[in-house]
C-alpha positions in Angstrom: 0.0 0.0 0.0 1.3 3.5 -1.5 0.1 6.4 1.5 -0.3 9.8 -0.2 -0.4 13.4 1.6 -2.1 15.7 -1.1 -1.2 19.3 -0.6 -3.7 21.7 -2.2 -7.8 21.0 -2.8 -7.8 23.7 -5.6 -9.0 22.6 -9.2 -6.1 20.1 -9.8 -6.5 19.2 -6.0 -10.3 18.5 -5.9 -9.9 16.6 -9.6 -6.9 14.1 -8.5 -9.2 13.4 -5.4 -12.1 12.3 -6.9 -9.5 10.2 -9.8 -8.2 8.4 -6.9 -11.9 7.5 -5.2 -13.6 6.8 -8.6 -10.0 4.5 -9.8 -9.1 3.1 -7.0 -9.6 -0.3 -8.2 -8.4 0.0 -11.7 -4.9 1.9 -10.3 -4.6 -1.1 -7.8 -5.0 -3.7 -10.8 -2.8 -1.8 -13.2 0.0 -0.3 -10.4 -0.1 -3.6 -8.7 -0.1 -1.4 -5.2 -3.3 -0.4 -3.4 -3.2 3.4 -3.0 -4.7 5.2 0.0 -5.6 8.9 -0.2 -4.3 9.4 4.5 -4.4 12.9 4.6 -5.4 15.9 2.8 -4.1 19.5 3.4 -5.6 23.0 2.4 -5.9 26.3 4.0 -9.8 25.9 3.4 -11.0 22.6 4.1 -14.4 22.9 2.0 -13.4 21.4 -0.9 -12.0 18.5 0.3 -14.8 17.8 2.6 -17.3 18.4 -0.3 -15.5 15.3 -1.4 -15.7 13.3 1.5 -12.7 13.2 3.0 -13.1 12.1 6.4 -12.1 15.2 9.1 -9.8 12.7 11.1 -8.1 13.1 7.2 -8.1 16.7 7.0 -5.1 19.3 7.9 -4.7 23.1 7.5 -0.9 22.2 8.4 1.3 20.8 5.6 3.7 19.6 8.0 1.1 16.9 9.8 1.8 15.4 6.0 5.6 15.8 5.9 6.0 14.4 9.5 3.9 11.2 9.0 6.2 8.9 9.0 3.2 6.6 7.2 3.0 8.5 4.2 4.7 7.6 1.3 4.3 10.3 -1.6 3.5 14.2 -1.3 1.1 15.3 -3.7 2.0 19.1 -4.0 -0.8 20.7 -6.0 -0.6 24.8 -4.6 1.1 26.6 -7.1 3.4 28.9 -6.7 6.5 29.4 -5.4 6.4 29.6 -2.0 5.4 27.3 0.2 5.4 24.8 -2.7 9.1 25.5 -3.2 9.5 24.5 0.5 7.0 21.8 1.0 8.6 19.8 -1.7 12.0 19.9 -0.4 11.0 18.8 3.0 9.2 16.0 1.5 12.5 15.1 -0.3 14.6 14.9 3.1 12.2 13.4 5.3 12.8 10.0 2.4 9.6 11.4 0.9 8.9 10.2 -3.1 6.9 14.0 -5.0 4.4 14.8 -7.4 3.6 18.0 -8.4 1.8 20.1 -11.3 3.4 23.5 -10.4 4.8 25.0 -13.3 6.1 27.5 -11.5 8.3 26.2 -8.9 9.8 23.3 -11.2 10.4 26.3 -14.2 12.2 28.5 -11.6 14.1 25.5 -8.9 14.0 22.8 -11.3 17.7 21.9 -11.0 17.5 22.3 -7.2 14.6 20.3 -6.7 16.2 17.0 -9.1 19.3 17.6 -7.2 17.6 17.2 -3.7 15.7 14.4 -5.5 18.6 12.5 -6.3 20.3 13.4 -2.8 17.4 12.4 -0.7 17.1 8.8 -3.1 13.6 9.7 -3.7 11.4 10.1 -7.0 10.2 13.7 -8.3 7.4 13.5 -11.0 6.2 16.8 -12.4 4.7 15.3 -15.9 1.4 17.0 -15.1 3.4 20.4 -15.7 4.4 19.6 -18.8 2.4 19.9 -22.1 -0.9 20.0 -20.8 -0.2 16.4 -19.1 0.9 15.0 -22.5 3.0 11.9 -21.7 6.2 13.3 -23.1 8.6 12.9 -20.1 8.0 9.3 -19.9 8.2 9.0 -23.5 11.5 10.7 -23.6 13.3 8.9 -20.8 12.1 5.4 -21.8 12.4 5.5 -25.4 15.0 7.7 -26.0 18.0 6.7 -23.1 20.8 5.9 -25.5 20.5 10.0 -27.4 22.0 12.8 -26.1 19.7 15.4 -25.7 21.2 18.1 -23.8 17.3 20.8 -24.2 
């Protein structure tokens, strides 16, 4: 079983919430892991409990996410630099795997944030920046490992 913290209950938030409760089943057949949605964090808690997310699941406090030791990936989905900048380096050195659809932070501390990646032994996804969530990335590193391609 995969735990997630999801950071943010905005548009992207509220829609990868109600992917995970309406695919739960079809993630666990194709992933091969069960994924449980613990905790969920946002400075207003409406949205997420609009969705159903139980209050013994809810946080105003990003930290309650990055200092359960339970949770496995940090779903950062609040735009922006700052906190987001912050929240997904914590993740990183607490052993924490990230996700994240901030074009933003990954345009401006991209380097940073796959250097603490690599550091911390951890996995960074950001695919849902790119290309309006076209595949590409995992295109590129699968298919094309043996080019060069410095841009």
């Amino acid at each position: 079983m995969a735990n997630i913290g999801l950071i943010g209950t905005g548009t992207i938030g509220s829609g990868v919430i109600k992917i995970l409760k309406k695919n739960s089943d079809l993630i666990r057949k194709r992933a091969g892991v069960e994924i449980n949605l613990k905790k969920v964090c946002d400075v207003k808690l409406e949205n997420a409990k609009k969705l159903g997310i139980g209050k013994e699941n809810l946080t105003t406090d990003y930290n309650d996410i990055l200092n359960d030791k339970e949770i496995d990936i940090v779903v950062e989905l609040i735009g922006g630099y700052e906190p987001a900048k912050t929240i997904i380096l914590k993740a990183m050195q607490k052993g924490k795997h990230v996700v994240s659809a901030n074009k933003a932070v990954i345009a401006k501390f991209g380097p940073e944030l796959f250097e603490a990646a690599q550091k911390n032994k951890v996995n960074f996804y950001f695919e849902a920046a790119v290309g309006g969530c076209i595949p590409i990335l995992n295109a590129l590193q699968g298919n094309y490992q043996a080019e060069r391609i410095n841009a």
